[in-house]
N, C-alpha and C positions, 0 to 999 in steps of 0.2 A: 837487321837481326837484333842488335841491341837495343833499336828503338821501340822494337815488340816486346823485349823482355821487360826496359824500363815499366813500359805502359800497364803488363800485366800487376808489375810488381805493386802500381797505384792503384790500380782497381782490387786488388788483394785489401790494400788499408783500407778503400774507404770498405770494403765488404764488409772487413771487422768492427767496422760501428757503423752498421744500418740499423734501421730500429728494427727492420723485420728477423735481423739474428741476435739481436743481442736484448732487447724489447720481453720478447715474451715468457723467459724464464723466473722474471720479477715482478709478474701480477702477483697480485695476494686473491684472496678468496672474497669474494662478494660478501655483504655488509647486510646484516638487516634490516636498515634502510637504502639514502641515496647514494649513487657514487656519482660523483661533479667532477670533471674534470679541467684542469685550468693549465695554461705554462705555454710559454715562451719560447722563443728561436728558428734558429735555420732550418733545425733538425724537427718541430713540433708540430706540422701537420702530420707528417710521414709518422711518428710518434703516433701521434691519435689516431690517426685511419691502421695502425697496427692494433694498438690495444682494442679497438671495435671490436677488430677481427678474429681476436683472442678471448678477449674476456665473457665469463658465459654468465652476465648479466647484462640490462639495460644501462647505459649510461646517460649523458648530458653535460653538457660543458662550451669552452670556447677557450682554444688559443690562438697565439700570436706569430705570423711567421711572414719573412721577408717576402717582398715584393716578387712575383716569379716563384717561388716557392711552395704556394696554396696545391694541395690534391684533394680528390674528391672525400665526404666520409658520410656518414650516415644521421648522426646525430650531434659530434662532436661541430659545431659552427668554428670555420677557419678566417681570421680576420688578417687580410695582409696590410703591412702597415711600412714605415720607414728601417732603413738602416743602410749607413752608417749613420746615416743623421736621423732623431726619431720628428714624428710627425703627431697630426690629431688624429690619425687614427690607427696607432699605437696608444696613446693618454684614453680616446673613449675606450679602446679594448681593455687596458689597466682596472679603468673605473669599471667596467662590467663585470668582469671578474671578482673586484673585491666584493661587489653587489650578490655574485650568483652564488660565493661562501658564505654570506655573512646571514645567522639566523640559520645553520644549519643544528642536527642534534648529536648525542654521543653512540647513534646508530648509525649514522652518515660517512659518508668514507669521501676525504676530497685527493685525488691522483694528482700530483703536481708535475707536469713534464718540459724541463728544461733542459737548452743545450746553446752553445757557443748562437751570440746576438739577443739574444735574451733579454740584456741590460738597455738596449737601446729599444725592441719593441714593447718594453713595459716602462716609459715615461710619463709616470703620476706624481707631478709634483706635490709636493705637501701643500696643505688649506693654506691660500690666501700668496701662493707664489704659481708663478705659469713659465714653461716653459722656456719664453724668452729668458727668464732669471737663471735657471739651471745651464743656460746654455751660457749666458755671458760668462757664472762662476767657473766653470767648464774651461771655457777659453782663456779668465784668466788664471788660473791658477796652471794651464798648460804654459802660455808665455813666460811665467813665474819660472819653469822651470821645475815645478812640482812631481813627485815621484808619483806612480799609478798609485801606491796606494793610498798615499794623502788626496789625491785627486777622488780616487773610489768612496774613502772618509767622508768627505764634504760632498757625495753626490748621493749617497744612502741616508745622510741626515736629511737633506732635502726632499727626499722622497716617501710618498702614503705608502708604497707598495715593496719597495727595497729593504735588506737590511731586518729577516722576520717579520716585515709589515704585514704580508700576506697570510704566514702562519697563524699571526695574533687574530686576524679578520677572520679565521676561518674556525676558529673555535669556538662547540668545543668535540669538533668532529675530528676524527680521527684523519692525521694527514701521511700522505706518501709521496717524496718526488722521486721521481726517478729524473738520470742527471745523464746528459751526454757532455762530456770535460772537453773543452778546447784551451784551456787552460796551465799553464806550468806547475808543476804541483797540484793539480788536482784538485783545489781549494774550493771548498761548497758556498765560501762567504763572495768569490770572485766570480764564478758562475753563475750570470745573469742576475750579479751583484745581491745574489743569497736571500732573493725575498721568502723562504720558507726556512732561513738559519739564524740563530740569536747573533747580533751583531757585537761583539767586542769592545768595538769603539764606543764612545758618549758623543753626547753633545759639547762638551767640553773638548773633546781630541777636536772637533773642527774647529770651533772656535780658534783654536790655537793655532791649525795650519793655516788660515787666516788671514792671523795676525803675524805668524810667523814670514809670512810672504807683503805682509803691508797694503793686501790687497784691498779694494777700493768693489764694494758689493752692494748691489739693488736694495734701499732701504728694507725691504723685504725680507730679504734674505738674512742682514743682520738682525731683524727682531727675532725671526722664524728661528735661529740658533742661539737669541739670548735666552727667550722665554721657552721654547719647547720642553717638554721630560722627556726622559730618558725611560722606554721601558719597562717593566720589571723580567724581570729571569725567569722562564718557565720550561715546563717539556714542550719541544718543538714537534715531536713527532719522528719519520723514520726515513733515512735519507740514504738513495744507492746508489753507485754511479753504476751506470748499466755498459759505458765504454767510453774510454781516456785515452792518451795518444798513443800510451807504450803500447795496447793490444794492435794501435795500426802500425807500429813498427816491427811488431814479431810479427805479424803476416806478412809483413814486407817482405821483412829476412828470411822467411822460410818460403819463399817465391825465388829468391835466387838463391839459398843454401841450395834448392832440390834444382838448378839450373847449372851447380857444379862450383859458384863462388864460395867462400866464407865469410860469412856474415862478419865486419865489423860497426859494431854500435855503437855510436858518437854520442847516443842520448835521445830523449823524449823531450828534452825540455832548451833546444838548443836558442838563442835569444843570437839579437846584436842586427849590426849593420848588414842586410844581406848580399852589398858588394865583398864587406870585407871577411864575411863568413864564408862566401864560396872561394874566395882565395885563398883562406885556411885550408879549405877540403881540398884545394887542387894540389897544395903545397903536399897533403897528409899522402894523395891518389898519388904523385910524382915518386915518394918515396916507396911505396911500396909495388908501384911498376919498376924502379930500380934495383928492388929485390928480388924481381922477379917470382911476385908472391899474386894469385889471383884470387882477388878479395873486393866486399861488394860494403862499403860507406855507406850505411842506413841510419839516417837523423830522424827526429820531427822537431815540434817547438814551433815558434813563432819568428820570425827575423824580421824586420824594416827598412823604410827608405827615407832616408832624407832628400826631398824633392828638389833640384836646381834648376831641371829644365821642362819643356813643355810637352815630354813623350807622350808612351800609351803604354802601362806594365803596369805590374806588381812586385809585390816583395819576392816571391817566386822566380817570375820571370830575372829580375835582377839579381838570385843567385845564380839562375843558371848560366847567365850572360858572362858573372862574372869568374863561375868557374870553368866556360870554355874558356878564357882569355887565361885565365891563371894555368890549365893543361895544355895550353900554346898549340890543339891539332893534333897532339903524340895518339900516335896508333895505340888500339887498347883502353885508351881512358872514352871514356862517357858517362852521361849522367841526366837526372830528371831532377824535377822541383815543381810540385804541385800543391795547391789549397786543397783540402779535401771536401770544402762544402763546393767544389767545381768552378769558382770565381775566388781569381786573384786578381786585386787590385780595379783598377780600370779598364778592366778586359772583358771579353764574354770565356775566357779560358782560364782550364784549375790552373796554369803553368805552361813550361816549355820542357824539351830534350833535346839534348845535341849528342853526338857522336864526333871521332876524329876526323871524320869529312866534310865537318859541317864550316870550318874557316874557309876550307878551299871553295866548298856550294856560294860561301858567302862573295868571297872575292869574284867569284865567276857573273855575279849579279850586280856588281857592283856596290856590296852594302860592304859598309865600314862601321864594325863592331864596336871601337873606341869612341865611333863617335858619338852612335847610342847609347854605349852606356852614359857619357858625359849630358846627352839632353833628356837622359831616363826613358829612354824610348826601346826597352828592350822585347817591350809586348810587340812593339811594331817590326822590331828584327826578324824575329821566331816566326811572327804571323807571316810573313813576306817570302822565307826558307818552308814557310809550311809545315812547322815543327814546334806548333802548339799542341797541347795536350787539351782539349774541349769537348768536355764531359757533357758540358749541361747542368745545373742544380745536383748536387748529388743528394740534399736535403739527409742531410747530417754535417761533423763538424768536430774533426779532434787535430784540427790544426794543418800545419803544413807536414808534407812526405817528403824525403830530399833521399838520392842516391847514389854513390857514385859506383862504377865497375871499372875494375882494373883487373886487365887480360894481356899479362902482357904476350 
């Protein structure tokens, strides 16, 4: 019973950011000339094969979407390319793009449709550096120690198409993106690292995380940051987010407020270790099953894994693992944790669910949960109990769904 409600309560969030409901209230009116369409992500096939379907003019264009993720459309050409690691063809689809903008007029309309992955299927490194370069800087400024956004800094200088590149190439036609947020705060410059948003940063702010870190970079890549300009300031054009994580969190919550729980909201924007965040939520579910209070822990946000052993999961999967261990079996508690673009981690699954029967299911099989979570093998747990959640592509992307129910 619980594992039905969790389930519904996932397909509720990603519902509220599909492109086919959230998509079509933010066409604009057709252009007297062309309308080209371009962009990035998990979510931008589904995207385009929407706005065809929608928009009552001709269009043309080409976006970028994960491997597994292409659907059919009519004129929009869908290129599948890398992620999480970008490849050549993601960089040829970049270069096509800034080609099929550039030489447009000010009767031209270019549609810009991005969403969570974004940043990895459009890797166009700047003139005179290749990929190899962006990935070593990449690497090292991650062993550095480097925070995402200095790391994003030094990855949008590096790049032709990042960071407004895209907006500047497409003038001086009128631009629109539309924006599926997988992102904390909702930030336009983090979202598929902002190639149609004026970037903030210079060339100077890299320069300096850099050297701040003592890092050691591709002779390339130091000329590429001594000599480059910087910009100029201009209008960028008109930017909407069409769905962000909170809309999949109040559909959550209102899939189990109408099942009789009370909705408690931890956030949209929940981070951290996702061992040590489902222990949080078991600790929060534990107290208010002692109060005898029935109420339904609905998060989203993104959470991680620090990798020790040689499992099979996700960040997902390793909440959930690790807030059945923190609810110890108590009758009343359960809980889901899903990616909502339908793949978490090294899985073919959005996540897992468990319920208060699920330690004893496990004990009866012989699986030992302590020890999965210790070799991160909690995709392999759940797969095993049959208590994956496995969507399929859901092509969209506002982050992870987490929730817990307490009945007591």
């Amino acid at each position: 019973m619980a594992g039905a409600l969790l389930r519904r309560m996932f397909e509720a969030a990603v519902a509220a950011a599909q492109p086919e409901n959230c998509l079509p209230p933010h066409l604009p009116p057709p252009p007297a000339g062309r309308t080209v369409v371009v962009g990035a992500g998990k979510a931008s096939a589904e995207m385009a094969r929407v706005l065809e379907a929608h928009y009552p003019a001709p269009v043309e264009g080409l976006v970028a979407t994960r491997y597994g993720h292409a659907v059919p459309t009519r004129s929009v050409e869908v290129v599948e390319a890398g992620h999480p690691v970008p490849d050549a063809n993601g960089e040829a689809a970049a270069r096509r793009m800034l080609a099929l903008v550039a030489g447009l007029a000010e009767d031209d309309l270019v549609i810009c449709l991005l969403s969570g992955g974004g940043s990895a299927l459009l890797p166009m490194p700047a003139p005179g550096l290749t990929l190899d370069d962006k990935r070593a800087v990449t690497g090292a400024l991650l062993r550095a120690g480097a925070t995402i956004a200095e790391i994003n800094c030094v990855r949008r200088h590096l790049s032709a198409i990042k960071g407004g590149r895209l907006a500047l190439a497409a003038r001086p036609a009128r631009l629109l993106t539309l924006a599926i947020s997988d992102v904390a705060g909702d930030d336009p410059l983090v979202i598929a690292s902002g190639p149609t948003v004026p970037d903030p940063t210079s060339f100077a702010d890299a320069r300096a995380i850099v050297a701040r870190y003592g890092l050691v970079v591709p002779d390339g890549v130091r000329r590429h940051l001594e000599t480059a300009r910087d910009e100029p300031s201009a209008p960028w054009g008109d930017y909407v987010l069409i769905a962000r994580p909170a809309q999949a969190v109040a559909a959550a919550a209102e899939v189990v407020r109408a099942a009789g729980y009370r909705p408690v909201l931890l956030g949209d924007a929940v981070e951290g270790e996702a061992a040590a965040v489902g222990a949080a939520h078991a600790r929060l579910a534990r107290e208010h099953l002692a109060r005898g209070e029935k109420v339904a822990l609905v998060s989203g946000g993104e959470v991680t894994v620090t990798v020790r052993g040689d499992g099979i999961g996700g960040p997902s999967h390793e909440y959930a693992l690790s807030l059945m261990l923190g609810c110890g079996g108590a009758p009343g508690l359960s809980g889901i944790a899903c990616d909502t673009d339908g793949i978490d981690g090294a899985t073919e699954a959005a996540g897992a669910w468990y319920d208060g029967a699920t330690l004893a299911r496990a004990a009866a099989r012989g699986l030992d949960p302590r020890a999965a979570q210790a070799r991160n093998d909690a995709g392999g747990f759940f797969a095993a109990l049959g208590q994956q959640v496995v969507s399929g592509p859901t092509r969209t992307n506002v982050n992870d769904i987490r929730a817990v129910l307490v009945d007591p």
